[in-house]
C-alpha positions in Angstrom: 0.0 0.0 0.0 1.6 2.7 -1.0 2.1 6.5 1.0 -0.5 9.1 0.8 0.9 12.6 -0.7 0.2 14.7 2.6 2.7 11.9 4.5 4.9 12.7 2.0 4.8 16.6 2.2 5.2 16.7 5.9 8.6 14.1 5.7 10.2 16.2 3.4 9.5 19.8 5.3 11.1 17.9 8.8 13.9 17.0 6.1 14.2 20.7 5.0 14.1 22.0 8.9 17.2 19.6 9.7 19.4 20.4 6.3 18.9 24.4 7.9 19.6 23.7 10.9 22.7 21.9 10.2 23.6 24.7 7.7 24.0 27.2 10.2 26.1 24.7 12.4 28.6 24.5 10.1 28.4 28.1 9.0 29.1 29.2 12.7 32.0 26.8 13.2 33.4 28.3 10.1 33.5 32.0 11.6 35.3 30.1 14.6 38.6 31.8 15.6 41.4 28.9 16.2 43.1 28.9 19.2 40.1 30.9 21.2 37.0 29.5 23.3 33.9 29.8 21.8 31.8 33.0 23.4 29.4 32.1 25.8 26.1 33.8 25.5 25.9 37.0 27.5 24.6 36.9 30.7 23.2 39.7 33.3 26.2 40.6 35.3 26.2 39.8 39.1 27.8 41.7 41.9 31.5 40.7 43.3 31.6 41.7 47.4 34.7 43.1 46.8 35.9 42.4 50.8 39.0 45.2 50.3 38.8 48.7 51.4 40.0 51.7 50.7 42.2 52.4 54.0 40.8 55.6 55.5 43.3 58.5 55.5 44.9 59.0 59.2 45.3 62.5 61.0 48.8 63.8 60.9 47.9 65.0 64.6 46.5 61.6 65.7 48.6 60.7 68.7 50.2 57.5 67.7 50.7 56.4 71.4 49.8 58.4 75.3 51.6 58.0 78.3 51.4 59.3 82.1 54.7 60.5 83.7 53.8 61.7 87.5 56.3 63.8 89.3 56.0 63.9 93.4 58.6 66.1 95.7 60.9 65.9 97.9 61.0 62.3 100.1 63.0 64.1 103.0 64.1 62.1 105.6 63.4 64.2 108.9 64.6 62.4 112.4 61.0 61.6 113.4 60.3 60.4 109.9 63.3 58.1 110.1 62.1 56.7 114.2 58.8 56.6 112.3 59.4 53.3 110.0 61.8 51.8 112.7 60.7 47.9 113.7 60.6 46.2 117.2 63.3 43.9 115.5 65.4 47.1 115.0 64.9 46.9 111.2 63.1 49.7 109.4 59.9 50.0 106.9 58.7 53.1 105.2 55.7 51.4 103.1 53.5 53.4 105.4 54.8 56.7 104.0 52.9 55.7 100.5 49.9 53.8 101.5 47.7 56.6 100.3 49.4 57.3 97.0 51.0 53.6 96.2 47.2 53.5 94.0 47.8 56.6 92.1 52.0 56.0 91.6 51.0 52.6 90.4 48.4 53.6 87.8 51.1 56.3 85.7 53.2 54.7 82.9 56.5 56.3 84.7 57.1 57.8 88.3 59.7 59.5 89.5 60.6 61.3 93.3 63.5 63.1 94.3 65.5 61.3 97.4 66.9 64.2 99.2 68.7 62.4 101.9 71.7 59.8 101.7 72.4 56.4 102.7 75.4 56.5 104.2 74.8 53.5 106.3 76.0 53.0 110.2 79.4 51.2 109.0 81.4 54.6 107.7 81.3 56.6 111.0 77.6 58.2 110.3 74.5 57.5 111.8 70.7 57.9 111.0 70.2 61.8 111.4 67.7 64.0 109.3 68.4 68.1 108.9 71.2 69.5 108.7 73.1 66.5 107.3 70.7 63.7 106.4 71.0 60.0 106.4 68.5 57.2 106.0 68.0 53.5 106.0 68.3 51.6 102.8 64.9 50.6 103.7 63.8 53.8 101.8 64.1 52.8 98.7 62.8 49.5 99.1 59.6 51.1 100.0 60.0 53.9 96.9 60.1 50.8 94.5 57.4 49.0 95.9 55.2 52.2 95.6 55.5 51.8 92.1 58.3 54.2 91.2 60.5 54.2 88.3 63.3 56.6 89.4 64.9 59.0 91.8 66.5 62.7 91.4 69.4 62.5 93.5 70.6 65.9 92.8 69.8 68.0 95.3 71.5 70.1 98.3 71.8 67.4 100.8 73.7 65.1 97.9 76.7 65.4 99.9 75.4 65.7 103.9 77.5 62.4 104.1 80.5 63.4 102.3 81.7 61.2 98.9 80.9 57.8 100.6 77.1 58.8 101.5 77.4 60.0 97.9 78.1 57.5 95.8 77.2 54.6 98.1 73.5 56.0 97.4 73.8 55.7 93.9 74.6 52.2 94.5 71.7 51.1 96.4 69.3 52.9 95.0 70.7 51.5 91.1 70.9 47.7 93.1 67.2 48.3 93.7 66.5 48.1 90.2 65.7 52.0 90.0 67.3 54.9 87.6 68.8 57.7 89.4 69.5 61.1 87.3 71.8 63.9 88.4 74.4 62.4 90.2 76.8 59.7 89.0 79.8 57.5 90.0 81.9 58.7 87.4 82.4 61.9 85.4 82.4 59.9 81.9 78.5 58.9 82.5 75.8 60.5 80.6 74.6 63.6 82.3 71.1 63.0 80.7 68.5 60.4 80.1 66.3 58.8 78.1 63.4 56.8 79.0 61.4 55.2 76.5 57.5 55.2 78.0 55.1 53.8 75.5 57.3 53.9 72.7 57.8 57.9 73.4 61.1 58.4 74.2 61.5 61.0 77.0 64.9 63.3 77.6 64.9 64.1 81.2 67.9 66.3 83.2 67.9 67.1 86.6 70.0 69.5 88.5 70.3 71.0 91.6 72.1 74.5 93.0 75.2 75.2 94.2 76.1 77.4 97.5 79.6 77.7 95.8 82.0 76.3 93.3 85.5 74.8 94.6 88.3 75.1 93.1 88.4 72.0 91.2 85.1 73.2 89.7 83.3 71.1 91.6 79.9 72.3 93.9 79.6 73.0 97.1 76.0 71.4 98.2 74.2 72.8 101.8 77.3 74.7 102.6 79.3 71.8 103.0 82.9 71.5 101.7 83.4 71.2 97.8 82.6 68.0 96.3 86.2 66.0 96.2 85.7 64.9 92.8 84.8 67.2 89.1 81.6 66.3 86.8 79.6 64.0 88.7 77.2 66.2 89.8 74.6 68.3 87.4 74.9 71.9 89.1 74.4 75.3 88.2 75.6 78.7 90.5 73.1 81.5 90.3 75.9 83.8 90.2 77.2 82.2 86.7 73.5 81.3 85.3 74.4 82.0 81.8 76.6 78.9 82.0 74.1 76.9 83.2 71.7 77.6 80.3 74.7 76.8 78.1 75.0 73.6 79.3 71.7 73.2 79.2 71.3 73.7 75.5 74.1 71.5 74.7 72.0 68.6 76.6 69.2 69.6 74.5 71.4 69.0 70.9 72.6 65.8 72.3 69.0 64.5 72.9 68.1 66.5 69.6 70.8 64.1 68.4 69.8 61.1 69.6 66.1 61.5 67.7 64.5 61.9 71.3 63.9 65.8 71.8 61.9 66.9 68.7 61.0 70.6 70.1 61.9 72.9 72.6 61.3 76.8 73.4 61.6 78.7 76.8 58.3 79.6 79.0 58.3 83.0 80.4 56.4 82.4 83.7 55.1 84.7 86.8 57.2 84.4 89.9 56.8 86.4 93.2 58.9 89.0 94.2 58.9 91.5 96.2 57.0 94.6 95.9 59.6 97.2 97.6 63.1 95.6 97.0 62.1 93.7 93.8 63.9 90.5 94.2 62.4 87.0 94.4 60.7 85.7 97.1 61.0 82.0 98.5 58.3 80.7 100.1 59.0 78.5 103.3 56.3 76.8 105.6 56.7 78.1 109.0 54.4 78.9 111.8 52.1 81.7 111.4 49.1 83.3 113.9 46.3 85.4 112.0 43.1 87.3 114.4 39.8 88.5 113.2 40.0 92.0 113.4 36.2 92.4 113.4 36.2 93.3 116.9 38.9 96.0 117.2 38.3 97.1 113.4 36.3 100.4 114.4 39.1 101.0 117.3 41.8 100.5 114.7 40.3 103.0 112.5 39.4 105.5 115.3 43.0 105.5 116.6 44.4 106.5 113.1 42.8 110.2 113.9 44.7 110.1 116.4 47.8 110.0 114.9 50.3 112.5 114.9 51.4 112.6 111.1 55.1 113.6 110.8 55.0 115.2 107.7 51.6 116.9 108.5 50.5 115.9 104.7 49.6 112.7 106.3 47.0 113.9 108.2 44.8 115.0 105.9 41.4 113.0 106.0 41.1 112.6 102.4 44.3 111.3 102.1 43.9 108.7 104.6 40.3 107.7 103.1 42.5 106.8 99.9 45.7 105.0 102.1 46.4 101.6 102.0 46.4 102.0 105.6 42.7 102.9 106.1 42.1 100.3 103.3 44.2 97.4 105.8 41.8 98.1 108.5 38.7 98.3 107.1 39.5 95.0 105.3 41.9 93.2 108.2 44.9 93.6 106.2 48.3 92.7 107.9 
């Protein structure tokens, strides 16, 4: 039985459809570039988290690193502060002296006190003694490092109360503590300056003290005592030769300057009391003093002033007394 025409017609157009399609097949492998992939269709593109970023730009001012450097004054080592730290066993211990600011020491990156006594020992001829020539118990020291300080000033005018051996014998037991010292030294070949690196900030530090004469070997002459027997192993200046002092001063700054650890430095012009008739500088010392209310005898005070007899006569004159300081120190209890 033989096909019917429309079968025929329909084989022939699926015929047709695969001769085109294979037609453009081998036209588009034709167009192919050798050596290169074939492209792959284009698709929508999709976002990369890109997980780099740009770094942020820093401030030039931004401190890189802090520290705290706390300063205290003078441990002086009166008599009764000496019995005060004495044991029953005979031994001595000063922690008390710090129990209130051990906290506060402990919390700054670097401490430092001045030690303005020696420590002479018993076994050179001296004994325990506070003003005028001071000597204290190594015990001192232990109690400064346990407080949490980093170093002592030992420049000061009781350096030499116990001669060269309370001298340098103090620089010895305070350095065998594990502390720095500044301003004195062993030797006149050591560094008359310092650098301590707190933090990664490197500190220059210099500490002096002043001199109630110069020997004649140059040397200073600390609390009136005899000339130090050795040259350059004490910082010093006189104030009757301060210009030399500043020059030494500045070439400690240069050195530091040198050693990359001083990057500025300028002079402060600061307020100082003096006094108001003779001009000079004042020093203010604790001592005893007694004050009164002079509410009570105030009118009296002021009464009595008529009564004056004002040598010149100028004096006298009411309407220069209403405008004197002395009316002005009684109305207001003035000394």
């Amino acid at each position: 039985m033989s096909r019917s025409p429309q079968k025929k017609i329909r084989i022939l157009s699926i015929l047709i459809a695969i001769l085109a399609v294979a037609d453009i097949l081998v036209i588009s492998a034709c167009f192919r570039v050798p050596g290169k992939k074939a492209s792959v269709p284009a698709t929508e593109p999709t976002e990369i988290q890109d997980e780099t970023t740009e770094p942020e730009p820093t401030d030039p001012e931004a401190p890189v690193s802090t520290a705290t450097v706390l300063a205290t004054g003078d441990l002086l080592m009166h008599k009764k502060v000496i019995d005060s730290g004495k044991q029953e066993d005979g031994s001595y211990d000063f922690s008390s002296i710090f129990r209130y600011i051990s906290p506060i020491v402990q919390q700054a990156d670097y401490a430092v006190a001045n030690l303005e006594t020696t420590l002479a020992g018993t076994d050179n001829g001296y004994q325990y003694a506070g003003f005028p020539n001071f000597n204290s118990p190594d015990a001192i020291v232990d109690a400064v490092k346990n407080a949490g300080f980093d170093m002592l000033l030992t420049a000061n005018n009781h350096s030499y109360d116990t001669t060269l051996v309370g001298y340098k014998r103090t620089l010895e037991v305070v350095r065998g503590a594990g502390l720095e010292t500044l301003g004195t030294y062993l030797n006149a070949d050591e560094q008359k300056w310092t650098i301590a690196d707190i933090n990664d900030i490197k500190v220059g530090m210099l500490c002096y003290t002043y001199a109630t004469g110069v020997g004649s070997n140059g040397a200073p002459q600390l609390n009136g005592n005899a000339a130090i027997k050795e040259a350059g192993i004490c910082n010093f200046f006189s104030y009757n030769n301060l210009p030399a002092f500043y020059s030494e001063v500045e070439g400690h700054l240069n050195d530091m300057k040198e050693a990359g650890s001083l990057f500025a430095s300028e002079e402060i012009v600061h307020s100082y009391p003096h006094c108001w008739r003779c001009k000079n500088p004042i020093i203010f010392r604790t001592t005893e003093q007694w004050f009164c209310s002079v509410d009570a005898l105030k009118d009296d005070a002021v009464k009595a002033c008529e009564d004056i007899k004002w040598i010149p006569h100028q004096h006298q004159s009411p309407e220069r007394y209403e405008h004197s300081r002395y009316r002005h120190r009684a109305l207001h209890g003035h000394r």
